[in-house]
PDB file of the backbone (N, CA, C, O) and the ligand in Angstrom, with CONECT records:
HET     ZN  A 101       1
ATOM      1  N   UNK A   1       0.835  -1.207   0.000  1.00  0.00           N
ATOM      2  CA  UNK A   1       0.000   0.000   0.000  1.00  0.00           C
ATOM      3  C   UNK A   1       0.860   1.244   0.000  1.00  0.00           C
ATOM      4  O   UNK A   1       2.090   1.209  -0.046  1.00  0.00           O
ATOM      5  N   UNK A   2       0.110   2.377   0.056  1.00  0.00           N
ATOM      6  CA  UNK A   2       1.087   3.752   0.598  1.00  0.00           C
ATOM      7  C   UNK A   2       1.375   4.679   0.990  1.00  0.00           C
ATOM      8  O   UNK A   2       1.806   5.784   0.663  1.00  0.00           O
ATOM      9  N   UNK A   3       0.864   3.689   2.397  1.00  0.00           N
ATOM     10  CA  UNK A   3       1.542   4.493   3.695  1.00  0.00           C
ATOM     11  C   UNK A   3       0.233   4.979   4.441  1.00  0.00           C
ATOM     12  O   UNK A   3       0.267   5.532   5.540  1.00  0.00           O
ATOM     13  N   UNK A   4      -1.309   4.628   3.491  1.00  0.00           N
ATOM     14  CA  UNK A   4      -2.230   5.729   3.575  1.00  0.00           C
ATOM     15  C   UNK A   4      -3.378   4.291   4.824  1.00  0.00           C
ATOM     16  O   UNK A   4      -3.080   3.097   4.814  1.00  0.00           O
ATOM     17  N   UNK A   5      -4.423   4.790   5.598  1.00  0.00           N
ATOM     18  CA  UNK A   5      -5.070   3.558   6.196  1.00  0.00           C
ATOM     19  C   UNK A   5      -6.663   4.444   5.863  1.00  0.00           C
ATOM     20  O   UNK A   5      -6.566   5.607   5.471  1.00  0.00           O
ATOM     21  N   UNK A   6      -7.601   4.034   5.982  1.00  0.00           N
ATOM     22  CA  UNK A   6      -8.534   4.312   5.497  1.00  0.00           C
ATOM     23  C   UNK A   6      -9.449   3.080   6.144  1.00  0.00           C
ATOM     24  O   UNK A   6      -9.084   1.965   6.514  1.00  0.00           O
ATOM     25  N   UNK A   7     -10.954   3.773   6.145  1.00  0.00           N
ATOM     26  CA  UNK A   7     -11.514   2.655   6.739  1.00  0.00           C
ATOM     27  C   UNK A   7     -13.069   2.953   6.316  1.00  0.00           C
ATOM     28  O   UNK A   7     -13.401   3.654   5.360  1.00  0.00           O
ATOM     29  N   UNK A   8     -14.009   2.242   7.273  1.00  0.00           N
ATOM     30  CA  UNK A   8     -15.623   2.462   6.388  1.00  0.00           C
ATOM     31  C   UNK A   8     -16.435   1.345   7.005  1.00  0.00           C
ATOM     32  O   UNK A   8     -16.030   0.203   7.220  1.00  0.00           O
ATOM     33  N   UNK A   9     -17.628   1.831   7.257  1.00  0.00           N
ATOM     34  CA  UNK A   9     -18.660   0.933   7.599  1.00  0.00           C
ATOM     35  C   UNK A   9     -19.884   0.203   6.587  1.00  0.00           C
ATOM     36  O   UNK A   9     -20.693   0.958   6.048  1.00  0.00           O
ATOM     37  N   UNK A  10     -19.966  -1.087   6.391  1.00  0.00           N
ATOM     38  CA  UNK A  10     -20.829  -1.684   5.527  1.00  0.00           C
ATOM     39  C   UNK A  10     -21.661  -2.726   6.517  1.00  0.00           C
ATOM     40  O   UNK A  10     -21.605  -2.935   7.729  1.00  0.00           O
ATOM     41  N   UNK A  11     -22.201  -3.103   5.788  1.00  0.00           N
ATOM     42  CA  UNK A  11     -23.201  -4.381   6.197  1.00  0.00           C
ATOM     43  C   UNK A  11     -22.598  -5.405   5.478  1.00  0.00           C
ATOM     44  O   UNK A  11     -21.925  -5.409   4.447  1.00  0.00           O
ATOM     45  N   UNK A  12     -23.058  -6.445   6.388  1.00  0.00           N
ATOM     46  CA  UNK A  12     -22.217  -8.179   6.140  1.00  0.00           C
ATOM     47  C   UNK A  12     -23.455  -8.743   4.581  1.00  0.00           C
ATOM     48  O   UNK A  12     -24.643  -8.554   4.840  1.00  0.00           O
ATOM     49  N   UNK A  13     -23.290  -9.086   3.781  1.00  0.00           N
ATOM     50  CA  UNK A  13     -24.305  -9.588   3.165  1.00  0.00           C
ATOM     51  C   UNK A  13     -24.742 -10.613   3.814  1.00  0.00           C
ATOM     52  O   UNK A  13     -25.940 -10.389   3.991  1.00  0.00           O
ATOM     53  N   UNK A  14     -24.434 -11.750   4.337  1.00  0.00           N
ATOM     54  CA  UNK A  14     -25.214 -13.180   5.393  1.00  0.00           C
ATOM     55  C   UNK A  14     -26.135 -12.314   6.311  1.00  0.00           C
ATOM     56  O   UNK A  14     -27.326 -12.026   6.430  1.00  0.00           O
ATOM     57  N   UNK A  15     -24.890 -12.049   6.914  1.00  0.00           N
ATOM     58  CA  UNK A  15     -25.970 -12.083   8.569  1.00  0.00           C
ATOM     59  C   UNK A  15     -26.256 -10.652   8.617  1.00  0.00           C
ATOM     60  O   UNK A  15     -27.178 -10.495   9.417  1.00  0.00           O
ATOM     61  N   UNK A  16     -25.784  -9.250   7.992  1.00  0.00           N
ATOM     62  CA  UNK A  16     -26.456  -8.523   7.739  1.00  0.00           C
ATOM     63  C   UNK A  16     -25.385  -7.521   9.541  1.00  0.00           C
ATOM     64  O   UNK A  16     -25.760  -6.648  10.324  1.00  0.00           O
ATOM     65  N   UNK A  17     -24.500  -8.058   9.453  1.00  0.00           N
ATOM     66  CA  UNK A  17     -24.203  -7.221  10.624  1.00  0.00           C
ATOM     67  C   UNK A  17     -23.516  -6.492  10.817  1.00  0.00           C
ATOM     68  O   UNK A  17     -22.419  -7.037  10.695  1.00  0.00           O
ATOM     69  N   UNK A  18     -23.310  -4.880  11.226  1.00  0.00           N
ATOM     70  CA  UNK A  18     -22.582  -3.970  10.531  1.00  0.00           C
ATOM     71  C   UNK A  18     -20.879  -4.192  10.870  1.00  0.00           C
ATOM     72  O   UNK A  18     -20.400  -4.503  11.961  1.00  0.00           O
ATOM     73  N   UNK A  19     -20.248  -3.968   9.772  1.00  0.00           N
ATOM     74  CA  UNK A  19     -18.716  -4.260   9.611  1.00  0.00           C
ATOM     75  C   UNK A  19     -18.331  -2.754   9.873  1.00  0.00           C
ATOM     76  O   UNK A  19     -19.014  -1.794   9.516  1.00  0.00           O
ATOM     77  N   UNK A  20     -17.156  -2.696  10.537  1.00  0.00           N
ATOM     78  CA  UNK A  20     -16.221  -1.107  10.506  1.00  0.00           C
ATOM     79  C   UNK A  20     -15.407  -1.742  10.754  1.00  0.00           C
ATOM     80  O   UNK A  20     -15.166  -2.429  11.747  1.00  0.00           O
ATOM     81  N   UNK A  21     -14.594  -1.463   9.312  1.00  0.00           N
ATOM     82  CA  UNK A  21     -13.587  -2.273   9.034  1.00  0.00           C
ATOM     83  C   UNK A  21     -12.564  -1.185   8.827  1.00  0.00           C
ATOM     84  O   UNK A  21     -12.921  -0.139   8.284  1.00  0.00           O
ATOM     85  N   UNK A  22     -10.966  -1.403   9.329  1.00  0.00           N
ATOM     86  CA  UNK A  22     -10.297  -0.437   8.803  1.00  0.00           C
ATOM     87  C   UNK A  22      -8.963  -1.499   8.237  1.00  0.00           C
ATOM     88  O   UNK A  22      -8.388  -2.543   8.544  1.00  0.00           O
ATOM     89  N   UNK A  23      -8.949  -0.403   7.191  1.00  0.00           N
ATOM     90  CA  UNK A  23      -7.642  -0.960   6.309  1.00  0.00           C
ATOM     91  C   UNK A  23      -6.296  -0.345   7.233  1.00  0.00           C
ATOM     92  O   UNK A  23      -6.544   0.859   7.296  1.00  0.00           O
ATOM     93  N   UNK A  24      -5.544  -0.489   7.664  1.00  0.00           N
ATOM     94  CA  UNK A  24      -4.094  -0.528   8.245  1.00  0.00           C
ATOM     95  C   UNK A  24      -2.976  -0.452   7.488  1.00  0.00           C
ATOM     96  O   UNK A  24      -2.547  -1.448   6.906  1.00  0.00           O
ATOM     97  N   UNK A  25      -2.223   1.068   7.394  1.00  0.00           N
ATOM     98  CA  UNK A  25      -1.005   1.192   6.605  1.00  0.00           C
ATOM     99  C   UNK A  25      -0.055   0.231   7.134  1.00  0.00           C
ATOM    100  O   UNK A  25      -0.019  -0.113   8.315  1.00  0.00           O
ATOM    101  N   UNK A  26       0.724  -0.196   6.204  1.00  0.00           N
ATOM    102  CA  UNK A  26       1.785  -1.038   6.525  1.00  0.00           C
ATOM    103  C   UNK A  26       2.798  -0.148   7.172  1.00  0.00           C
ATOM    104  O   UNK A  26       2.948   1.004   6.765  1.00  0.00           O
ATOM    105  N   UNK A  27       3.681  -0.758   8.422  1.00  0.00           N
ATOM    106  CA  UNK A  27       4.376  -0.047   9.000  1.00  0.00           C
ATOM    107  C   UNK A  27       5.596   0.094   8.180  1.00  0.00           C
ATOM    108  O   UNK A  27       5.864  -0.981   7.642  1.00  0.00           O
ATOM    109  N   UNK A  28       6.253   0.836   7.953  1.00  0.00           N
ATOM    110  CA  UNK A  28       7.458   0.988   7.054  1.00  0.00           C
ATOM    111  C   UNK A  28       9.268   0.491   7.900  1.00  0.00           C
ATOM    112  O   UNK A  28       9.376   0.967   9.030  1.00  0.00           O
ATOM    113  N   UNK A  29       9.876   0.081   7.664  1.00  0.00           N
ATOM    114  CA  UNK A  29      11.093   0.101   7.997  1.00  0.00           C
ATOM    115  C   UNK A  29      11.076  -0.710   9.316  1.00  0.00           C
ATOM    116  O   UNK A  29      11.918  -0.478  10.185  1.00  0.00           O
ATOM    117  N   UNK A  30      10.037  -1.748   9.488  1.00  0.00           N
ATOM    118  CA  UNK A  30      10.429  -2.493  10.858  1.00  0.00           C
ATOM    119  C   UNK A  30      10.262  -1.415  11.831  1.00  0.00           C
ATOM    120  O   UNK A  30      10.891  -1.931  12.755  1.00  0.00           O
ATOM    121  N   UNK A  31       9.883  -0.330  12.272  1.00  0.00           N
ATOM    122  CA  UNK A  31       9.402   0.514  13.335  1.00  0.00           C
ATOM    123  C   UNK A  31       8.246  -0.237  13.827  1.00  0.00           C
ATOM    124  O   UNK A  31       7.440  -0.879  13.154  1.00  0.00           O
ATOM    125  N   UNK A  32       8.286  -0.034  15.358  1.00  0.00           N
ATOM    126  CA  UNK A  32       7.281  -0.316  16.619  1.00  0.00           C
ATOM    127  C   UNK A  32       6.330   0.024  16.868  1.00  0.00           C
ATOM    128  O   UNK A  32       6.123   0.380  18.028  1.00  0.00           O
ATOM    129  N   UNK A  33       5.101   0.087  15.713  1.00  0.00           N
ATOM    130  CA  UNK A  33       4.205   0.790  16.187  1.00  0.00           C
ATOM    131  C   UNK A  33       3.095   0.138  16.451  1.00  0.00           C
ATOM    132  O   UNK A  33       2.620  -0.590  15.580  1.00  0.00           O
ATOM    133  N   UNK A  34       2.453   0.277  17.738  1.00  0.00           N
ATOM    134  CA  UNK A  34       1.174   0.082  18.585  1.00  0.00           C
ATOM    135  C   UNK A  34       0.300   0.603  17.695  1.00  0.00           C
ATOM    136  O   UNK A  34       0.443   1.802  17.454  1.00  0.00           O
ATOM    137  N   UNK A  35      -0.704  -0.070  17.058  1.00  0.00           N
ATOM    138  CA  UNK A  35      -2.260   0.360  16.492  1.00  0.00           C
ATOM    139  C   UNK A  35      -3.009  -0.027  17.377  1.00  0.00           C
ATOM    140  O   UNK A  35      -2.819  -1.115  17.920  1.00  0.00           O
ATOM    141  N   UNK A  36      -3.797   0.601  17.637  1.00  0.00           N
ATOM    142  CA  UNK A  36      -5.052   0.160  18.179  1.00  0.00           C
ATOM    143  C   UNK A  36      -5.861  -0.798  17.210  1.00  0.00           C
ATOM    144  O   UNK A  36      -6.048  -0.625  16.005  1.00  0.00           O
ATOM    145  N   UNK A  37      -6.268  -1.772  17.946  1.00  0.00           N
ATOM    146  CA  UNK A  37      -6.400  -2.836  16.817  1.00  0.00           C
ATOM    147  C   UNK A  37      -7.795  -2.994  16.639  1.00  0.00           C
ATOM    148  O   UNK A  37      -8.541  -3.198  17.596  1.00  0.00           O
ATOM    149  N   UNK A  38      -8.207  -2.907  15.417  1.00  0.00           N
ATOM    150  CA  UNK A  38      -9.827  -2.357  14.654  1.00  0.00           C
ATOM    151  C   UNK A  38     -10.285  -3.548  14.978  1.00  0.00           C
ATOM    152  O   UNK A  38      -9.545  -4.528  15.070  1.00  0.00           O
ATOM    153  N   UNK A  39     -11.784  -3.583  15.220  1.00  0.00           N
ATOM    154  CA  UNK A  39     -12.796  -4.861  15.212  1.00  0.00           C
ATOM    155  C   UNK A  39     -12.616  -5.355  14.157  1.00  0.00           C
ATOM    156  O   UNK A  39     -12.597  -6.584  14.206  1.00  0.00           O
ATOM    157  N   UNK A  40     -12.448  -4.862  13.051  1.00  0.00           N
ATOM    158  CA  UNK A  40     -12.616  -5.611  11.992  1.00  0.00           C
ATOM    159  C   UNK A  40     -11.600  -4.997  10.708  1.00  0.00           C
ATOM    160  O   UNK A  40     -11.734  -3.883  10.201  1.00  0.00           O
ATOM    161  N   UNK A  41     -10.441  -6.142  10.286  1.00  0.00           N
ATOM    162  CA  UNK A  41      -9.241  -5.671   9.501  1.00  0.00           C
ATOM    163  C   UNK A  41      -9.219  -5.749   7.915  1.00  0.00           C
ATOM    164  O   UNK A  41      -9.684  -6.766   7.399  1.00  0.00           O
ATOM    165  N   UNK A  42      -8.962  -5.239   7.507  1.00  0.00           N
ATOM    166  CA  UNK A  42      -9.512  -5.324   5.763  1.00  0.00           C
ATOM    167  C   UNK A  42      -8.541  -5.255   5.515  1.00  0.00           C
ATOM    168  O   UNK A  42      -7.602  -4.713   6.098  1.00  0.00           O
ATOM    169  N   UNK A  43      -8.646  -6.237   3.863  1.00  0.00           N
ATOM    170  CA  UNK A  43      -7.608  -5.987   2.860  1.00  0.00           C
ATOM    171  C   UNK A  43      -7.993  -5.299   1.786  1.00  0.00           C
ATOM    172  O   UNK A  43      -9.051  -5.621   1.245  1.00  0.00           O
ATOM    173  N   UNK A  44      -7.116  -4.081   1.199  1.00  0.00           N
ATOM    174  CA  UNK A  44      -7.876  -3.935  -0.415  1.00  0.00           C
ATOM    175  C   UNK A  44      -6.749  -3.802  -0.964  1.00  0.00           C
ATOM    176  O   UNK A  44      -5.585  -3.692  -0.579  1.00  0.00           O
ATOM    177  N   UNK A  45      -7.631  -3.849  -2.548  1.00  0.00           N
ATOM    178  CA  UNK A  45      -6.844  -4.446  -3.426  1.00  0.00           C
ATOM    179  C   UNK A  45      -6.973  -3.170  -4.448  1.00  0.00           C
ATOM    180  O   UNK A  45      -8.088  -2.648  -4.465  1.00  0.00           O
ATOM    181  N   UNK A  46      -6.148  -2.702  -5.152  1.00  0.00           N
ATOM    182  CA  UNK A  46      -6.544  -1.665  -6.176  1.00  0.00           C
ATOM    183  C   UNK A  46      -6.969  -2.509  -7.194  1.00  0.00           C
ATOM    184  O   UNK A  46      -6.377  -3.522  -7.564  1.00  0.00           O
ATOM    185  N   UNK A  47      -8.238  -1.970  -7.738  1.00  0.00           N
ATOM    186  CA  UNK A  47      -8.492  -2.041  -9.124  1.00  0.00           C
ATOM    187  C   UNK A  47      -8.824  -1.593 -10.568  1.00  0.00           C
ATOM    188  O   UNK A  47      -8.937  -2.141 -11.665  1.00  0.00           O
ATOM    189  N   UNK A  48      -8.929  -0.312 -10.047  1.00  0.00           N
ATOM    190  CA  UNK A  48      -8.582   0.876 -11.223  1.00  0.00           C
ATOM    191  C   UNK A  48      -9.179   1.988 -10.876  1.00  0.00           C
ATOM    192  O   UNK A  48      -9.859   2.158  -9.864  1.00  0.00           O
ATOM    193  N   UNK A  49      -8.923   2.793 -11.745  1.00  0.00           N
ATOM    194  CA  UNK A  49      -8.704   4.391 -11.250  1.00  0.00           C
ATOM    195  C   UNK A  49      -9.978   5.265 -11.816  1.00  0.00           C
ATOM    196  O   UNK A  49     -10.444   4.725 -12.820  1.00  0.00           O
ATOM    197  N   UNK A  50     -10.449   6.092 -11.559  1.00  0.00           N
ATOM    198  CA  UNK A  50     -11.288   6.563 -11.866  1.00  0.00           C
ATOM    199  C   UNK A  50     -11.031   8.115 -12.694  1.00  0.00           C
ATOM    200  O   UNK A  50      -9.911   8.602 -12.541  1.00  0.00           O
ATOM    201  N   UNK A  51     -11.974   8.845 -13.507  1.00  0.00           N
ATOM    202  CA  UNK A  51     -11.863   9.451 -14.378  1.00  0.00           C
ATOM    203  C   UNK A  51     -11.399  10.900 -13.395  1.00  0.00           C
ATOM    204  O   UNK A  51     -10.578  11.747 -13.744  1.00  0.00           O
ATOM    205  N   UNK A  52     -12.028  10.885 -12.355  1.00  0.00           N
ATOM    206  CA  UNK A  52     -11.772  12.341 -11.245  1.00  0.00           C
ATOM    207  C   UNK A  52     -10.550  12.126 -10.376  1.00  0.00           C
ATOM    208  O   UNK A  52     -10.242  12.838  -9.421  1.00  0.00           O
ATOM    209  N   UNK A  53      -9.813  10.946 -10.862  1.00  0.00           N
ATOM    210  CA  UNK A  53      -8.433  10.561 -10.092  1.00  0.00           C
ATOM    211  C   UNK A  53      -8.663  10.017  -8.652  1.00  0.00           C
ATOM    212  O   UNK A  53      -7.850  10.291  -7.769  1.00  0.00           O
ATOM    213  N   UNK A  54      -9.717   9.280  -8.411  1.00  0.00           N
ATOM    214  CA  UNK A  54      -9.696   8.255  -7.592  1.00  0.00           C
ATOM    215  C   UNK A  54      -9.881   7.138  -8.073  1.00  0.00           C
ATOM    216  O   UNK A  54     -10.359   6.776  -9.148  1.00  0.00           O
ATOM    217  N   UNK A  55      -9.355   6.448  -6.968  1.00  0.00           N
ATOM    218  CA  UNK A  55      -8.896   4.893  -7.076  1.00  0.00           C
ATOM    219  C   UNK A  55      -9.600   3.980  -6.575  1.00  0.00           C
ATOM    220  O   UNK A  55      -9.713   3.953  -5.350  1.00  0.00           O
ATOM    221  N   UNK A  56     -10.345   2.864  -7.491  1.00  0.00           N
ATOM    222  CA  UNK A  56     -11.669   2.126  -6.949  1.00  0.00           C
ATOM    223  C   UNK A  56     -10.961   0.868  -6.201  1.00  0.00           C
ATOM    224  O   UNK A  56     -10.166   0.171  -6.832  1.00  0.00           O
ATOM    225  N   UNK A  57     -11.198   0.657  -5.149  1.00  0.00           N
ATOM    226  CA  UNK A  57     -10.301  -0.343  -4.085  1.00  0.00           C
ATOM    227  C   UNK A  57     -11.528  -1.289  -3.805  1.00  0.00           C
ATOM    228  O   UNK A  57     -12.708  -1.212  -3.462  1.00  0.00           O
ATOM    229  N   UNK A  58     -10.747  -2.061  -4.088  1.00  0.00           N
ATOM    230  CA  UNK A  58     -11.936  -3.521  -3.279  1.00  0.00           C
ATOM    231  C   UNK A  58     -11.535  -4.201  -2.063  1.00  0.00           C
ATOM    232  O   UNK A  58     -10.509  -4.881  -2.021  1.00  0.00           O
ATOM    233  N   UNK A  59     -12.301  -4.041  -1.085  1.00  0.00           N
ATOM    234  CA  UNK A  59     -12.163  -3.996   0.450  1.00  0.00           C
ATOM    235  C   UNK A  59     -12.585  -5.736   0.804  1.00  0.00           C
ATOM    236  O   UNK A  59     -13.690  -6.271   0.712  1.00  0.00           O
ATOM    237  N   UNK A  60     -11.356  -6.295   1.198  1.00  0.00           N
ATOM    238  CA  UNK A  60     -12.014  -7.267   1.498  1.00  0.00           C
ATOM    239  C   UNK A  60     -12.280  -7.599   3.003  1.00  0.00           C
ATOM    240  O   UNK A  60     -11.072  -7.712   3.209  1.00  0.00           O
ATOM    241  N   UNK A  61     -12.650  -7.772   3.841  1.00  0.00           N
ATOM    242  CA  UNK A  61     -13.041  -8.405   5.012  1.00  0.00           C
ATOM    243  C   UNK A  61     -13.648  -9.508   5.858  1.00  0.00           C
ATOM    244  O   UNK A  61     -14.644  -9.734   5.170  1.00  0.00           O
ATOM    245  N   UNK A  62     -13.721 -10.264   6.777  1.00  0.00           N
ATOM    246  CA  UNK A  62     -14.013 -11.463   7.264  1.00  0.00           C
ATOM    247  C   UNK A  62     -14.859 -10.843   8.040  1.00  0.00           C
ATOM    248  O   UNK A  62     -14.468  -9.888   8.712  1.00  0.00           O
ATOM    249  N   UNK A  63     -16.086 -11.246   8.086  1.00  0.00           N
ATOM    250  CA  UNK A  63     -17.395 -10.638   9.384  1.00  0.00           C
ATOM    251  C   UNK A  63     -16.423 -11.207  10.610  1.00  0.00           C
ATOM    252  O   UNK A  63     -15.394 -11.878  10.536  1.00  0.00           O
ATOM    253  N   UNK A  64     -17.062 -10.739  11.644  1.00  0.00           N
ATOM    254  CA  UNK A  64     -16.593 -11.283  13.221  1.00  0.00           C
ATOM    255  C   UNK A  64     -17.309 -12.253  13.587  1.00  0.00           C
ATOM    256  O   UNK A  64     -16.889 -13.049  14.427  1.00  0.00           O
ATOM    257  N   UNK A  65     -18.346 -12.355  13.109  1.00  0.00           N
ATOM    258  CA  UNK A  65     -20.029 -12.832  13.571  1.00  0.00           C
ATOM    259  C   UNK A  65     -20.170 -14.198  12.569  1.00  0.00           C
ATOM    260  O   UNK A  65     -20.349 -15.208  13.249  1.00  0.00           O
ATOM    261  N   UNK A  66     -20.136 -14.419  11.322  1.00  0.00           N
ATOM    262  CA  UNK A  66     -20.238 -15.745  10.382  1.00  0.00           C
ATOM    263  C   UNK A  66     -19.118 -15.692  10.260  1.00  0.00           C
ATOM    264  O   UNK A  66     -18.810 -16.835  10.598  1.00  0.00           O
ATOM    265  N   UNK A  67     -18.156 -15.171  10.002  1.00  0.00           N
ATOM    266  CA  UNK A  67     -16.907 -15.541   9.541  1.00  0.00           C
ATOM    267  C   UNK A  67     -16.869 -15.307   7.866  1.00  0.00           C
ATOM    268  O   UNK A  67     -15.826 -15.618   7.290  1.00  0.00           O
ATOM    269  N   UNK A  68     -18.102 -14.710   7.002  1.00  0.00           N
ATOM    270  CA  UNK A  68     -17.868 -14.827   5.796  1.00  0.00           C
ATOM    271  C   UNK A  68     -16.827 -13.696   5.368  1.00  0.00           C
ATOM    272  O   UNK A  68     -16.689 -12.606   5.924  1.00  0.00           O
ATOM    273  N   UNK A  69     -16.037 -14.239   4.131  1.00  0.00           N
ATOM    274  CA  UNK A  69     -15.836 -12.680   3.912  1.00  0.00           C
ATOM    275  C   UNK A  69     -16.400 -11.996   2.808  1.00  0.00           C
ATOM    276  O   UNK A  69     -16.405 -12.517   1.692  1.00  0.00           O
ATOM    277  N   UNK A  70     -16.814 -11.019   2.994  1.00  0.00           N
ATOM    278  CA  UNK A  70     -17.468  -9.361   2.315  1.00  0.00           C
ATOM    279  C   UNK A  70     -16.206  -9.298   1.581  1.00  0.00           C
ATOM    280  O   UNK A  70     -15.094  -9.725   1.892  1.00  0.00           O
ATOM    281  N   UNK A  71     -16.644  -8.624   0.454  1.00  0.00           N
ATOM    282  CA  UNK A  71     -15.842  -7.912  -0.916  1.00  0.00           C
ATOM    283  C   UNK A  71     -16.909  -6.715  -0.745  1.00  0.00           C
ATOM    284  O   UNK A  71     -18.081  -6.873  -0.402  1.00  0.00           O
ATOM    285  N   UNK A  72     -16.187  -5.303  -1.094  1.00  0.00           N
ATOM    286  CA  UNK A  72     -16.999  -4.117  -0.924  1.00  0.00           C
ATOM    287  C   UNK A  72     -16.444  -3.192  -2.100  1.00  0.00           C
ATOM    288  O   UNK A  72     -15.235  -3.083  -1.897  1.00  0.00           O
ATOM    289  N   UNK A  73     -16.724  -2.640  -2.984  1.00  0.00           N
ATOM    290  CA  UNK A  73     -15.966  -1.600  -3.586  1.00  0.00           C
ATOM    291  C   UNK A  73     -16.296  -0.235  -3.477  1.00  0.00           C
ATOM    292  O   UNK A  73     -17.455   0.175  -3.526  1.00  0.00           O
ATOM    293  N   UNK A  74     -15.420   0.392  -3.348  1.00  0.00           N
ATOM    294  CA  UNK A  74     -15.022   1.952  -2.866  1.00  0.00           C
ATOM    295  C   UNK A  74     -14.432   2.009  -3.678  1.00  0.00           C
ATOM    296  O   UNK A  74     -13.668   1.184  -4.178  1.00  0.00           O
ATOM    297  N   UNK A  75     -14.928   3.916  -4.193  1.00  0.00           N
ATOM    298  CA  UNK A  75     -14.298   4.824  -4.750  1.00  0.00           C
ATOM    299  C   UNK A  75     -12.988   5.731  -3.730  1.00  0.00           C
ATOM    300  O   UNK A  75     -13.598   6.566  -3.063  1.00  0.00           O
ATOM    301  N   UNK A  76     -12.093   5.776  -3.554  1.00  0.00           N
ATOM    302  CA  UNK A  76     -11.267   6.533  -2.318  1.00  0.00           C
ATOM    303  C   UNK A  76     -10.044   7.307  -2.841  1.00  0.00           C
ATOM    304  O   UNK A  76      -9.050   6.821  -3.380  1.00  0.00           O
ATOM    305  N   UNK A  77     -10.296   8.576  -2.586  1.00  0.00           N
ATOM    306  CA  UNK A  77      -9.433   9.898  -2.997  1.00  0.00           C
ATOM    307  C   UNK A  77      -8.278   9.559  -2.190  1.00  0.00           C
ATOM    308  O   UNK A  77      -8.447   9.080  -1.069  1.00  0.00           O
ATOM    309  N   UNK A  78      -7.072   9.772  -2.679  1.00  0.00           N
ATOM    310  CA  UNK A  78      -5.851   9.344  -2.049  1.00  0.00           C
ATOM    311  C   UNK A  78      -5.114  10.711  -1.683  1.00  0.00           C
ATOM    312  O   UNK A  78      -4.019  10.691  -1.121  1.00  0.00           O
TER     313      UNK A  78
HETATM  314 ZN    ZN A 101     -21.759 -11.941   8.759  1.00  0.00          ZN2+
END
C-alpha cells in the first residue's frame, strides 16, 4: 500500500451485521508501532482508477459474527 489507512462501515451480506472495518497502513522500515487494533481488519486491493483521479479499491473483510468474507468496492481519494 502507501503508507495511507482508510476505513468504512458496511453491512455483512449473510448475517447482515454492521462491519467497521479499517484498512491498516503497513508499517514501514520495521518501526514499533502500537495500532489500536480495529474490530474488523480489511484488505484492499486496487483495481482501477477513476476518471476524477480516484482509485476504486476492493475492500475485502471477514465478518466477526459468520466468519464470511465481504468484498466491498469503494471509490477513495488518495
Ligand atoms: Zn456476517
Amino acid at each position: 500500500m502507501i503508507g495511507e489507512s482508510f476505513s468504512g462501515t458496511d453491512e455483512c451480506y449473510v448475517c447482515g451485521k454492521t462491519l467497521k472495518w479499517t484498512k491498516i497502513a503497513d508499517a514501514g522500515r520495521g518501526s514499533i508501532v502500537v495500532y489500536e487494533v480495529p474490530a474488523v481488519r480489511a484488505n484492499a486491493f486496487a483495481i482501477g482508477r477513476n476518471d476524477d483521479g480516484s482509485i476504486k479499491f476492493e475492500i475485502e473483510c471477514t465478518c466477526p459474527n459468520c466468519r464470511t468474507i465481504n468484498r466491498f468496492v469503494k471509490d477513495i481519494n488518495i
